[in-house]
C-alpha positions as CSV (number, residue, x, y, z in Angstrom):
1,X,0.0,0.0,0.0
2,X,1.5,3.3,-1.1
3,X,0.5,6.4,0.9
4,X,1.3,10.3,1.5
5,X,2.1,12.5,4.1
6,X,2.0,16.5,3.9
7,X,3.4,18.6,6.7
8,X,3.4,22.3,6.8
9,X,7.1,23.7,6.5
10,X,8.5,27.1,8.2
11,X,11.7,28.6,6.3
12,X,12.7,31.6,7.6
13,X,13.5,34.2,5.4
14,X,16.8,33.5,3.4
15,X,15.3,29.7,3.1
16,X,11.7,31.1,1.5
17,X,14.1,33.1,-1.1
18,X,16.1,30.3,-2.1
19,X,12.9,28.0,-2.8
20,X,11.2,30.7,-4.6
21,X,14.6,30.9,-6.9
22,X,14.4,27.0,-7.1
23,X,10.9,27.1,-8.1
24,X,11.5,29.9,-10.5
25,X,14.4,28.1,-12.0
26,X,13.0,25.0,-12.7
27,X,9.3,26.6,-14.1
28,X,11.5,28.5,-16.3
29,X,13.1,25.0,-17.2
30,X,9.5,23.8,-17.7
31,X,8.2,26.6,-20.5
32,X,11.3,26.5,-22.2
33,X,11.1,22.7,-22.8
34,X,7.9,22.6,-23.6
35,X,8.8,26.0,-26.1
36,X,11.0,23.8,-27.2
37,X,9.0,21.0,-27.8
38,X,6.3,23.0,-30.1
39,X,9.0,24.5,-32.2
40,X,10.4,21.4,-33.4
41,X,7.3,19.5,-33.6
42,X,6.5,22.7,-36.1
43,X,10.0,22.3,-37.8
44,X,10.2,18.8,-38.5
45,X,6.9,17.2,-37.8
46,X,7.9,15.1,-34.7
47,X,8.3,15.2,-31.2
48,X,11.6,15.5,-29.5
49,X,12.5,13.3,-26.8
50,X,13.0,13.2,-22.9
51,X,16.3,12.1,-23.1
52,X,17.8,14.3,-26.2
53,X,16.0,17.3,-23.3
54,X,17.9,15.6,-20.8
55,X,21.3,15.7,-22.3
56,X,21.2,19.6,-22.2
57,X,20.8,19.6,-18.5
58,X,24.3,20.2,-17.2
59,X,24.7,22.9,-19.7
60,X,21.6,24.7,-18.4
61,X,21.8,24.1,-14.7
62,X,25.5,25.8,-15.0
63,X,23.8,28.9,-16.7
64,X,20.9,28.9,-14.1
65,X,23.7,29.1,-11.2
66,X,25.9,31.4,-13.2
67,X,22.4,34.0,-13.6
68,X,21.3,33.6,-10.0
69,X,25.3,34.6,-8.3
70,X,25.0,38.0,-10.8
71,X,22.0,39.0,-9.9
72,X,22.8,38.5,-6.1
73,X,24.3,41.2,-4.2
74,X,26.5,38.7,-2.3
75,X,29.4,37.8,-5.0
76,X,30.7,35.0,-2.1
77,X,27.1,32.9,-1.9
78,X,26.8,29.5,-3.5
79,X,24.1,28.5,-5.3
80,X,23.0,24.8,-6.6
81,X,20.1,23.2,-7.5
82,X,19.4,19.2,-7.7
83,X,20.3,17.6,-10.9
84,X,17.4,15.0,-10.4
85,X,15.2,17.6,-9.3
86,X,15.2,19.8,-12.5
87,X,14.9,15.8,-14.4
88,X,12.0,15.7,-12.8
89,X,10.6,19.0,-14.3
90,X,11.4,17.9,-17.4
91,X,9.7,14.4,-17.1
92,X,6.7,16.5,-16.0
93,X,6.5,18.2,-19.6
94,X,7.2,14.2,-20.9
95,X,4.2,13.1,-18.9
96,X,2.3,16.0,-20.1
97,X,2.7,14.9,-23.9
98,X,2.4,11.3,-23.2
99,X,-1.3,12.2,-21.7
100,X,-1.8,14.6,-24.2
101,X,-1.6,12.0,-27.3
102,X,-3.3,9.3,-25.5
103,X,-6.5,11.7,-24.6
104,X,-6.2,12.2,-28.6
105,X,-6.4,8.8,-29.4
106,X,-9.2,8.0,-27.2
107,X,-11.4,10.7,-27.8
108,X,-13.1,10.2,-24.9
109,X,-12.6,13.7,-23.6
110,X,-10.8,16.7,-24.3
111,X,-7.4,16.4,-25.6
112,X,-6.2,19.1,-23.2
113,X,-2.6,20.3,-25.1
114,X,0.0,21.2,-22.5
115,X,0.0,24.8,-21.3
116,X,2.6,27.2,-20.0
117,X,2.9,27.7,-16.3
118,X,3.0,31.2,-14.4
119,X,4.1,31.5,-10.9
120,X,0.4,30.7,-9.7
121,X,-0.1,27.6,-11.9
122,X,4.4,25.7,-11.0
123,X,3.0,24.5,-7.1
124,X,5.6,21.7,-6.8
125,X,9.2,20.1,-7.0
126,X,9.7,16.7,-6.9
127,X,12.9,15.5,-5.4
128,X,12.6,11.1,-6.0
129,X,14.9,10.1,-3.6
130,X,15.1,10.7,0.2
131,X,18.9,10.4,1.0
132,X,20.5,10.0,3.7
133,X,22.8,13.3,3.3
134,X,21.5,16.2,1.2
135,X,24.8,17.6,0.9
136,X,25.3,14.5,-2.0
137,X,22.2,16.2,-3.2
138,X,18.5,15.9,-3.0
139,X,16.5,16.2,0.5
140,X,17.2,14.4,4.2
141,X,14.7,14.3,6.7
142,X,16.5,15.0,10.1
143,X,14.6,14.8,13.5
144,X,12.1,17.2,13.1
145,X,13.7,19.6,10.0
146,X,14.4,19.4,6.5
147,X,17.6,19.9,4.5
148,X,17.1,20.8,1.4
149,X,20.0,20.7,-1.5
150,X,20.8,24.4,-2.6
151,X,19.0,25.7,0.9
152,X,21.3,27.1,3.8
153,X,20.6,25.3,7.2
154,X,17.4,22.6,8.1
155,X,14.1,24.2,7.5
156,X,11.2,24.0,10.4
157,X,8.8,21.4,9.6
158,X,5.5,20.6,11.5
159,X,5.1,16.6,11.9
160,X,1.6,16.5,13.0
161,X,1.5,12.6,12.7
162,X,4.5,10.6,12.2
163,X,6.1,9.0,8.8
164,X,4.7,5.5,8.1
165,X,6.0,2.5,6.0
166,X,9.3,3.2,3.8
167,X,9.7,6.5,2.7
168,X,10.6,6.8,-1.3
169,X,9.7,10.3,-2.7
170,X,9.6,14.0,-1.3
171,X,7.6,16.7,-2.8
172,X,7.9,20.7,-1.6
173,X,4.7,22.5,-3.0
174,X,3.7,25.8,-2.6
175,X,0.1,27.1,-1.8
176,X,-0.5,30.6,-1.7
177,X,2.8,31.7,-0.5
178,X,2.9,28.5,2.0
179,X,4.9,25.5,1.5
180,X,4.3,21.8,2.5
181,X,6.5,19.0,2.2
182,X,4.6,15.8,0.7
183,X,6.0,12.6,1.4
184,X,5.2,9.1,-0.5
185,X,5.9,6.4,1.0
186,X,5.5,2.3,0.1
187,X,5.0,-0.9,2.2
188,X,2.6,1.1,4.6
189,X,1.9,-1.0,7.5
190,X,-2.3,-2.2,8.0
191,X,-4.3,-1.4,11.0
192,X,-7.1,-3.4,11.6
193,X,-10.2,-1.7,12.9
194,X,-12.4,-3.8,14.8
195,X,-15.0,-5.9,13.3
196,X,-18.4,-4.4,13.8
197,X,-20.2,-7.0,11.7
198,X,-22.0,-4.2,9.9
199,X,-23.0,-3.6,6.5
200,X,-24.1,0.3,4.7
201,X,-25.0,1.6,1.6
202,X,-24.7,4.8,0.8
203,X,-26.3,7.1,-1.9
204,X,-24.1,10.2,-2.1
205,X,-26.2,13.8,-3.3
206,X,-25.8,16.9,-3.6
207,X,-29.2,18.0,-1.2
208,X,-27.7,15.2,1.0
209,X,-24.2,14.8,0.6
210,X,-24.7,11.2,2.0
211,X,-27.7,9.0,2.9
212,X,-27.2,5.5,3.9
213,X,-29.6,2.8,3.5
214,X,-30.8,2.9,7.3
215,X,-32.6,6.7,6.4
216,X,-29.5,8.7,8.0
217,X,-28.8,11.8,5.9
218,X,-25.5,13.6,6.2
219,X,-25.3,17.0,5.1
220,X,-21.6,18.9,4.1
221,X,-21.0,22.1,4.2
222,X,-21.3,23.3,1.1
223,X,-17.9,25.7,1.9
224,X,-17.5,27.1,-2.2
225,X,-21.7,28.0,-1.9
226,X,-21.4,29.6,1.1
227,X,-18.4,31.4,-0.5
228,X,-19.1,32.5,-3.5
229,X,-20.2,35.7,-3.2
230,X,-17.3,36.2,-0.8
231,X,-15.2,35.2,-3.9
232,X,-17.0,37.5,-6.3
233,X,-16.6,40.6,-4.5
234,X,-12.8,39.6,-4.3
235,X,-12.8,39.1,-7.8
236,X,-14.1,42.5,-9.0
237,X,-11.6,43.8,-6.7
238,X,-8.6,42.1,-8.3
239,X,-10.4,43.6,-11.5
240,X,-9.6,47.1,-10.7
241,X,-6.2,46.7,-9.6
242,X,-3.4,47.0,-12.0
243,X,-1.0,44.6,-13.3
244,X,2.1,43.8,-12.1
245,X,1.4,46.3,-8.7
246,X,1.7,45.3,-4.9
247,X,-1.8,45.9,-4.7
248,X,-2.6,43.4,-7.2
249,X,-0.5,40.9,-5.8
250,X,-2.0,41.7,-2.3
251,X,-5.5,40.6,-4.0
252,X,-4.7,37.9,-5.2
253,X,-3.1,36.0,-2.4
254,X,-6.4,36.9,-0.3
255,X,-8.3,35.2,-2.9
256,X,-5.8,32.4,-2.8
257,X,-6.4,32.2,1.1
258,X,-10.3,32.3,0.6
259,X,-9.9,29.1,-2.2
260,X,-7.6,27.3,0.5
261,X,-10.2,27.8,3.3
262,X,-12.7,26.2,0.9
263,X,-10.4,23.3,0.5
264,X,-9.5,22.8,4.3
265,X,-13.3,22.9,5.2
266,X,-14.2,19.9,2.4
267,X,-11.3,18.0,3.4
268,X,-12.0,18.5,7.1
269,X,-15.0,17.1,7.2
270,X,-14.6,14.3,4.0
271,X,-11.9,12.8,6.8
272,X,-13.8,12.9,9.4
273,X,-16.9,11.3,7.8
274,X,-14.9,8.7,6.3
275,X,-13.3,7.5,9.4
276,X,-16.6,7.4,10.9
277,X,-17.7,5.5,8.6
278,X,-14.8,3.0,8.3
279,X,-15.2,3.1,12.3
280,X,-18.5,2.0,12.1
281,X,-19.0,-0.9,9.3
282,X,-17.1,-3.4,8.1
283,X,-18.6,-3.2,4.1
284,X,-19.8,-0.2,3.1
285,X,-21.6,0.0,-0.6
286,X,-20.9,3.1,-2.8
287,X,-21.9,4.0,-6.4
288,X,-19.2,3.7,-9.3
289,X,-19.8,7.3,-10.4
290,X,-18.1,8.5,-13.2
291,X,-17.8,12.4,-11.9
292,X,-15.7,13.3,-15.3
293,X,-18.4,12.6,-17.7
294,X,-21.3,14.4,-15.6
295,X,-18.8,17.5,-15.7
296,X,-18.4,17.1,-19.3
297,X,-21.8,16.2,-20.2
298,X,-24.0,19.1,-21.9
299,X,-27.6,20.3,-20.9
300,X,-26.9,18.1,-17.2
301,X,-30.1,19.7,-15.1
302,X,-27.6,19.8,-12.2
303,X,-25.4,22.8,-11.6
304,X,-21.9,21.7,-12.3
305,X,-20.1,23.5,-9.7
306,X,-22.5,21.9,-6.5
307,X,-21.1,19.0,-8.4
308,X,-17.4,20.0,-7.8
309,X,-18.5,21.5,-4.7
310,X,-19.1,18.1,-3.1
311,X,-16.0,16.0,-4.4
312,X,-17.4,12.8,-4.2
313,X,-14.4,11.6,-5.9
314,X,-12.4,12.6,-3.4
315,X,-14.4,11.3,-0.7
316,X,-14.3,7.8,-2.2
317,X,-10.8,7.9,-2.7
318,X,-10.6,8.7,1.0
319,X,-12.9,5.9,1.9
320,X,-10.8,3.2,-0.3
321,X,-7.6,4.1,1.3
322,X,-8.4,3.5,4.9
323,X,-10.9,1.1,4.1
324,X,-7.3,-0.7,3.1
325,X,-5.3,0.4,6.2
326,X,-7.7,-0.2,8.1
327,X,-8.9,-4.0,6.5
328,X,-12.4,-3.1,6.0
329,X,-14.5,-3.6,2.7
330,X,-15.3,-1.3,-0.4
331,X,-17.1,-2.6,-3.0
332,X,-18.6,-0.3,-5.8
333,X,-21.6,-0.9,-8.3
334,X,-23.2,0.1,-11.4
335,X,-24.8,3.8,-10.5
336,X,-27.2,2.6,-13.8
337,X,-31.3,3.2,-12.3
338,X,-30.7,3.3,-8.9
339,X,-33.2,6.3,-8.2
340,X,-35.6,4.9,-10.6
341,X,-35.6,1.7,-9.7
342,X,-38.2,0.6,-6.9
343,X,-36.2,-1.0,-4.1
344,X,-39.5,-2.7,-3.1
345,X,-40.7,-4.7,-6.4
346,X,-37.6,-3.6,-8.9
347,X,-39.9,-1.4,-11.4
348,X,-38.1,1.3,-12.9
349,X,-40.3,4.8,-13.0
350,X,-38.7,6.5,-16.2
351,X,-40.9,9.0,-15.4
352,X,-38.9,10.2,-12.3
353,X,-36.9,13.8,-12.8
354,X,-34.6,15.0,-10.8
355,X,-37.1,17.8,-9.2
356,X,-38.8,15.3,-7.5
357,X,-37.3,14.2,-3.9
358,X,-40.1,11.4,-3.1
359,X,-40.0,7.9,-4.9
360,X,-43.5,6.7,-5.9
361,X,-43.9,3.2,-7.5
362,X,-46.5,3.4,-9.9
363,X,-46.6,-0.3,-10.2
364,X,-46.8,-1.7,-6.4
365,X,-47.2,2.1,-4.8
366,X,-44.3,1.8,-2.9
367,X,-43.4,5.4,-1.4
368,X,-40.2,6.7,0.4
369,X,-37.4,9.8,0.3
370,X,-35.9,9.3,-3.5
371,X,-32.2,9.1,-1.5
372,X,-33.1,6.2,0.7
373,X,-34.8,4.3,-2.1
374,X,-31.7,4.6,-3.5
375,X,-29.5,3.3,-0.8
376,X,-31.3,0.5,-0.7
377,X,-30.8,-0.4,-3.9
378,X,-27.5,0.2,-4.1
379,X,-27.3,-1.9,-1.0
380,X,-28.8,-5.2,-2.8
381,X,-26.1,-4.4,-5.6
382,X,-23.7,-4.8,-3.0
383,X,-24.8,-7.6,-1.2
384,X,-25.6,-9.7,-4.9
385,X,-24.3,-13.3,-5.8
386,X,-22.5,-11.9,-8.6
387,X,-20.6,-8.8,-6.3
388,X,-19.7,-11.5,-4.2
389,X,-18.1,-13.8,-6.1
């Protein structure tokens, strides 16, 4: 089982400018491959490769170092960034081709070309080993700090739970002027919960983020709907302001903090329904929804950002990974009728729009919240001979 850990780093000043430079350096090494990339496809009708990128590398990393000592006021300072590190950004604009092609072959959604990153849109560096000493280059995780190749002394870092399993790969990303350290690691140890003995099914919604099979509704917060006007007004501010001024910059970032309070409110309380839940049953039944194409889909009756606005994807990833850790059960099914169908005699009402919130059988008069008739349906999905074998 592979897993990740993010903790909340604190650089002090000279560390915060040297990870900016790092992150500047190596998005500037990210547009100008992928530059690079469209002029020669335009030239000679083909891609270039990862490894002819690759084999300018030293070349560039020595002009990168050379650019960032001139324009430093202190001749004597030493500069370096990790070799693997700036591989990485260029396997980033590999991966970004590879996915490109392959969403053009399959014309199942849109292609998507690669597109050139500003300071807002580079969030990460990837460093893909965790060494034992970062002065041999790349990062070392010491007590409670970090060292960081190419950043003077061990940075602060906040470890709110501790590292499990092996770790493999460490990622610094920036959010809004913040920045985390995310760490993968393999071989993560299970804990089993105890056994409850308990089965649920649960119907996830957008009135109801969740109802379960036994009638228990679970409402979410809704955090982007309660913000959006809060967003707006900060919008039409960061309208007025002009480019490239403090003021502008100020904006933004408070809009950035208003997006990253959204986030922490949906992930707050997707964790703590989902350990609940795990808690609580021992098989728990979800729908296989396929988010991407209800997105994507045109004339949908349902507003596309409540959609977004409730992750269910999210939540069900969060659901599968501690169902692992923790050895508990998730099984999915086909989402195909489940509101229509009547969980009493198995007659679908085609007549039944999404407007209406109570389920009426028109062939055994069966009646109940459209949700719960739901859950239970899903739940018999769940619980069929063919699921279980």
């Amino acid at each position: 089982m592979q897993k990740a850990f993010k903790y909340r780093l604190y650089p002090n000043k000279e560390q915060r400018t040297a990870l900016f430079s790092i992150f500047k350096f190596c998005r500037f090494l990210y547009n100008s491959a992928l530059q690079e990339r469209i002029s020669y496809y335009k030239t000679y009708g083909k891609s270039i490769s990862y490894n002819t990128q690759a084999a300018y590398l030293p070349e560039i990393k020595e002009e990168l170092k050379k650019e960032l000592k001139d324009k430093d006021k202190d001749k004597d300072k030493k500069y370096d960034i990790y070799s693997q590190t700036f591989q990485q950004t260029l396997k980033q604009v590999d991966s970004a081709y590879t996915n490109f092609f392959r969403r053009v072959k399959s014309k199942s959604s849109k292609a998507g070309f690669p597109r050139f990153k500003n300071s807002d849109r580079f969030r990460s560096i990837c460093f893909p080993q965790i060494k034992p000493d970062a002065s041999a280059g790349g990062i070392k995780l010491k007590n409670n700090n970090l060292k960081v190749f190419g950043v003077k002394g061990d940075i602060e870092v906040v470890y709110h739970r501790p590292i499990e399993g092996i770790a493999k790969q460490a990622r610094i990303v920036k959010q809004n002027d913040q920045f985390y350290l995310v760490i993968t690691c393999d071989n993560i140890p299970i804990k089993p919960v105890a056994k409850t003995g308990k089965i649920i099914a649960i119907d996830l919604g957008l009135i109801s983020f969740a109802t379960l099979d036994d009638g228990t509704k679970l409402h979410h917060p809704k955090p982007y709907k309660t913000a959006k006007e809060k967003l707006a007004y900060q919008q039409r501010k960061l309208a007025l302001k002009q480019k490239g001024s403090n003021n502008r910059n100020k904006q933004k970032k408070l809009i950035g903090k208003t997006y990253q309070k959204i986030t922490n409110i949906r992930e707050d309380f997707q964790h703590n329904l989902s350990k609940k839940l795990i808690r609580d049953y021992d098989k728990i039944i979800v729908e296989d929804l396929n988010i991407k194409n209800m997105l994507e889909a045109k004339g949908f009756e349902v507003n596309k950002s409540n959609i977004q606005d409730a992750s269910w994807g999210k939540f069900i990833e969060k659901l599968t990974y501690k169902a692992e850790s923790a050895d508990k059960l998730i099984v999915k099914v086909n989402p195909r009728n489940t509101s229509k169908m009547c969980s009493k005699c198995g007659k679908i009402n085609k007549r039944l729009a999404l407007v209406d919130r109570i389920y009426k059988c028109e062939a055994c008069g069966f009646t109940t919240d459209r949700d719960i008739n739901a859950a239970k349906n899903i739940r018999t999905l769940g619980t069929s001979v063919a699921i279980k074998k």
